[in-house]
C-alpha positions in Angstrom: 14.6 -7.1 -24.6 16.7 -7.3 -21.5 19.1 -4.4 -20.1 22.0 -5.6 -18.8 24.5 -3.4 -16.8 27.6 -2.2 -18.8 30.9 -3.8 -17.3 32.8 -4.7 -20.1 35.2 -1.8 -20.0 35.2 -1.7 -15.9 38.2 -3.3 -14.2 37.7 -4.8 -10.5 39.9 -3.7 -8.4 39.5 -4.7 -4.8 41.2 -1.6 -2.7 39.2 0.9 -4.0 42.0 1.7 -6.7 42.9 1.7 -10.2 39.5 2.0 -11.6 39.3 3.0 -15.6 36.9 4.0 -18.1 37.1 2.7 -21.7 36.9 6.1 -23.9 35.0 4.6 -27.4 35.8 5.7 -30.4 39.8 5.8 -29.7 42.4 3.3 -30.3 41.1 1.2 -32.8 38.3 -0.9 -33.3 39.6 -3.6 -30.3 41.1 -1.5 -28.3 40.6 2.4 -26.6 42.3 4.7 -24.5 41.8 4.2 -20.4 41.8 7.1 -18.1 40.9 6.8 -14.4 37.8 7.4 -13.0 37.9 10.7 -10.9 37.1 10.7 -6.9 33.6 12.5 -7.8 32.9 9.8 -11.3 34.1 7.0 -8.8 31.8 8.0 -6.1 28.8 8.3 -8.0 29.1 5.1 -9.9 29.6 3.1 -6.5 26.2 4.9 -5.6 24.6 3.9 -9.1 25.9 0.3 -9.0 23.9 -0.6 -5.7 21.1 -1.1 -7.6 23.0 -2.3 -10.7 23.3 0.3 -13.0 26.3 2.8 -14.1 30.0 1.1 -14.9 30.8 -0.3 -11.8 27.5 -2.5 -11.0 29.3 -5.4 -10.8 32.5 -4.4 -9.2 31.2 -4.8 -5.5 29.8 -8.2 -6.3 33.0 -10.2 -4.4 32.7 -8.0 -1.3 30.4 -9.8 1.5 29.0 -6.7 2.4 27.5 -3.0 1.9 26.6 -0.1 4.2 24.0 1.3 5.5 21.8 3.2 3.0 18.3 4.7 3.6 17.0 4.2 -0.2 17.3 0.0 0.6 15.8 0.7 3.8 18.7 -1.1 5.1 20.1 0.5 8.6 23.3 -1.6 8.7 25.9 -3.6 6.8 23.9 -6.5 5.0 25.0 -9.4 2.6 24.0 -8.4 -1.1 21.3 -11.0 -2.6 23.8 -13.0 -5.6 22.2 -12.1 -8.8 19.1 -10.2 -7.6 16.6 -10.5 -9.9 14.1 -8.1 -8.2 13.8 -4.2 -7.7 14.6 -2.3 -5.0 11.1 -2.4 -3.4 12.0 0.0 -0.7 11.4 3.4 -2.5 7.3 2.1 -2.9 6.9 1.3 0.3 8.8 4.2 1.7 6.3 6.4 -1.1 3.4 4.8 0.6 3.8 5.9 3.9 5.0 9.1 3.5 1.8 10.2 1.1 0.0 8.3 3.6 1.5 10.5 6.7 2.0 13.9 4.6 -2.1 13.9 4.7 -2.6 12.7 8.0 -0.1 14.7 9.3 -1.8 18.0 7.7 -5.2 16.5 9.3 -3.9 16.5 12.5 -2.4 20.2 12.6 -5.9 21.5 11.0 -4.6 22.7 8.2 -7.6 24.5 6.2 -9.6 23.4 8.9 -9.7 20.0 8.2 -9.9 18.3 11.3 -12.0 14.8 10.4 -9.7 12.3 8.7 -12.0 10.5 6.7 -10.0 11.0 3.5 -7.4 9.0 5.0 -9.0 6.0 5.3 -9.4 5.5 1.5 -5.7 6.0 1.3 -4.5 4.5 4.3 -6.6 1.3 2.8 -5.2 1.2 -1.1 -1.2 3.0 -0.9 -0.5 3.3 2.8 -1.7 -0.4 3.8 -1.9 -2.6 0.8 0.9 -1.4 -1.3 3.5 -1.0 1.6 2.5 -4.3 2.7 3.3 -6.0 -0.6 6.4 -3.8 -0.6 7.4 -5.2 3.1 6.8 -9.0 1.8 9.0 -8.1 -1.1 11.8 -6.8 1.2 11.6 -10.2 2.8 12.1 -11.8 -0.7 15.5 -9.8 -0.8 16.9 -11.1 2.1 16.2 -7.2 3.9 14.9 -8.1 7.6 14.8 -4.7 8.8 12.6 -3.4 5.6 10.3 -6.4 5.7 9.6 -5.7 9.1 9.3 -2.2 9.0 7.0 -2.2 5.6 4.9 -4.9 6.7 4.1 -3.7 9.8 3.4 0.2 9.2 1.4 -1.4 6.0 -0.3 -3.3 9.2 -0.6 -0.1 10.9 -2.6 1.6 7.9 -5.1 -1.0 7.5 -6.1 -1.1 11.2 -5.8 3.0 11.3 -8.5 2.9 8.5 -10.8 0.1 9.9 -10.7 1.8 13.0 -11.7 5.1 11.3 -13.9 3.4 8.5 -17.1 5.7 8.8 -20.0 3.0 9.0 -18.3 0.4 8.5 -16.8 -2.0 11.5 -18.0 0.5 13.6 -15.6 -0.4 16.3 -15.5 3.6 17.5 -19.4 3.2 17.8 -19.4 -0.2 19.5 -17.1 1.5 22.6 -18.8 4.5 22.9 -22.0 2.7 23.1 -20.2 -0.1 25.7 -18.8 2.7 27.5 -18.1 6.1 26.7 -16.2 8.3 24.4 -13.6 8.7 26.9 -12.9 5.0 26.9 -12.3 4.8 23.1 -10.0 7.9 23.3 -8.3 6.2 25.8 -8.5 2.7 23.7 -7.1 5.1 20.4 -4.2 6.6 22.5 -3.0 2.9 23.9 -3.1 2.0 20.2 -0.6 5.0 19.0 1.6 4.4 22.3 2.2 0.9 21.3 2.9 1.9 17.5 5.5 4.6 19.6 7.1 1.7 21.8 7.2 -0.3 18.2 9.0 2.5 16.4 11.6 3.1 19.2 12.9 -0.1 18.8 13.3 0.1 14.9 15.2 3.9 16.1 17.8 1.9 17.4 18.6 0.0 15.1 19.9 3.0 12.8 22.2 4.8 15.3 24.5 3.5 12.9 23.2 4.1 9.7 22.7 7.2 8.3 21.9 10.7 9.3 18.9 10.7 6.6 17.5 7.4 7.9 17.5 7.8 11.9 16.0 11.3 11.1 13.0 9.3 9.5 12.3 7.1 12.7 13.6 10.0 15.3 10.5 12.0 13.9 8.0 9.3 13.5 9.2 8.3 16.7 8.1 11.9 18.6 5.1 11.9 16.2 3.5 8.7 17.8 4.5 9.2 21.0 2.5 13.0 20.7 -0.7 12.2 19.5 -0.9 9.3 21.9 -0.2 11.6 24.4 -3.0 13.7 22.8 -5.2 11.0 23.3 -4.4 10.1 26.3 -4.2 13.6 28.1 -7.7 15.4 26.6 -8.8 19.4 27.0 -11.2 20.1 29.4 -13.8 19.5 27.2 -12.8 15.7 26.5 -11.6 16.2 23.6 -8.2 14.8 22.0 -5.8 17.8 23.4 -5.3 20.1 20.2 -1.9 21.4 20.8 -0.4 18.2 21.3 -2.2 16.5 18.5 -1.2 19.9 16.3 2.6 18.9 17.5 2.3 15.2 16.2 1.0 16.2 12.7 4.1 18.5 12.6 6.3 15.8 13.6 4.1 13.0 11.0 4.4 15.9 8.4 8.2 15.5 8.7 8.7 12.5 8.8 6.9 12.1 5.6 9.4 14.5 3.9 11.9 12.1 5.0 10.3 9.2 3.7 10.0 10.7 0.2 13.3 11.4 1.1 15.0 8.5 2.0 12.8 7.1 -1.6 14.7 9.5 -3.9 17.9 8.2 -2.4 16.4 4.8 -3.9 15.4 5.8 -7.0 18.2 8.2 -8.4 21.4 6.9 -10.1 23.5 7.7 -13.0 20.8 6.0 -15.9 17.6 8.6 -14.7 19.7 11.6 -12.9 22.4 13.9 -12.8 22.5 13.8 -9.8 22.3 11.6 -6.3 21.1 12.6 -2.9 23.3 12.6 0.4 22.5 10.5 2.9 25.2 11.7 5.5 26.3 8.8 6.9 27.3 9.0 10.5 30.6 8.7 12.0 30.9 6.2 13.9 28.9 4.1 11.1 30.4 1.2 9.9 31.1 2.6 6.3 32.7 5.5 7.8 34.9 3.7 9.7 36.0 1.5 6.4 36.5 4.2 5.1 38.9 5.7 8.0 41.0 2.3 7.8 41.6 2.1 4.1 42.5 5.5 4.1 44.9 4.5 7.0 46.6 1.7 5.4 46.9 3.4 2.3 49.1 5.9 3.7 51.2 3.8 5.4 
């Protein structure tokens, strides 16, 4: 049994205007009594029908674009795929890494005095590598550039974090240290998390646009790299990874998984599973904002 969205009562009206709401059960069996939508209804609705759900789901079908929104992992204004046939895949992936940096991140600021991050390798493996992966090639079959290459590649990041890390297994942390010395892999780690910073810098700036939600996400992973490379990079005096800076990256790690499961829940809610939606704050100077600005403009003139 297929679930189609409800549109039949829904009229399309192209200015943002004159939407109505059939109420059943008045007016006869054909017919029914129309009242407009109010500002709050009409909002919500527009937030619902993004992933095709809630009375307006099809309204926004003739417009050649829609905003920025964190739950598509979408930073800017993007053509909508005709007739998508797929879920939103953004909301797993987004999941993925942020369990995957919620425990890392507590790792890293020894919480409980758990310093050794072998757990995360069996994570960082299955959710954080595989499944984001899968959920970064399914952004690419959705038209989403940004999310495919933002998925695929921190799923990429996982993987090589836990072969890295994989106790007896590739052995690579062995193999330098024996080549060399510990310093040399520390230093080998912390040109690996520098790059991963540089990578993630690049991806900021594509949401100074976007949403206040969404560059919050990359601002903080952002800091978090660029600290424990730095941690790396800069040991104690003991030669050990420097434990206040490393401490400061699993802060910044631990929120930027918040704002991943964040930016998710922004995904997942809408009018057919919640009562309510989350705000994304779009910024403004962001393209929607602006829209906004103009319609609001011409409408009073």
């Amino acid at each position: 049994m297929s679930i189609e969205p409800n549109t039949a009562h829904t009229s399309n009206a192209p200015n943002g205007t004159g939407y109505e709401k059939q109420m059943p059960g008045q007016g006869g069996l054909g017919g029914g009594m129309h009242r407009q939508l109010s500002p709050e209804e009409h909002s919500t609705a527009q937030a619902a029908a993004r992933f095709g759900y809630g009375p307006l789901a099809h309204v926004n079908t003739a417009q050649d674009r829609l905003p920025a929104f964190g739950g598509e992992f979408q930073p800017g204004t993007y053509k909508q795929v005709s007739d998508r046939k797929f879920a939103n895949p953004a909301p797993l992936g987004l999941c993925a890494f942020a369990l995957t940096t919620f425990v890392l991140g507590l790792i890293n600021m020894g919480t409980a005095h758990v310093n050794v991050p072998n757990i995360v390798v069996g994570i960082a493996f299955g959710y954080g590598g595989l499944v984001q992966l899968l959920a970064g090639m399914w952004e690419m079959a959705v038209g989403n550039t940004f999310g495919a290459t933002a998925l695929s590649s921190y799923g990429g990041f996982w993987l090589a974090f836990a072969i890295i890390l994989t106790p007896g297994g590739f052995q690579i942390e062995e193999s330098i240290v024996t080549a060399e010395d510990a310093a040399a892999f520390r230093n080998s780690f912390g040109f690996f998390l520098m790059g991963w910073f540089i990578f993630t810098t690049l991806l900021l700036f594509a949401t100074l646009r976007s949403t206040l939600a969404f560059f919050s996400l990359f601002f903080s992973l952002d800091l978090a790299f660029l600290l424990l490379g730095i941690g790396y990079l800069h040991p104690n005096s003991a030669g050990a990874p420097n434990p206040p800076v490393i401490s400061a990256g699993g802060f910044f790690a631990l929120m930027a998984a918040f704002l991943a499961w964040y930016n998710a829940l922004a995904g997942i809610l809408d009018d057919s599973n919640s009562f309510f939606i989350v705000p994304v704050a779009h910024f403004p100077w962001s393209v929607k904002v602006q829209q906004e600005k103009q319609n609001l403009k011409e409408h009073n003139v």
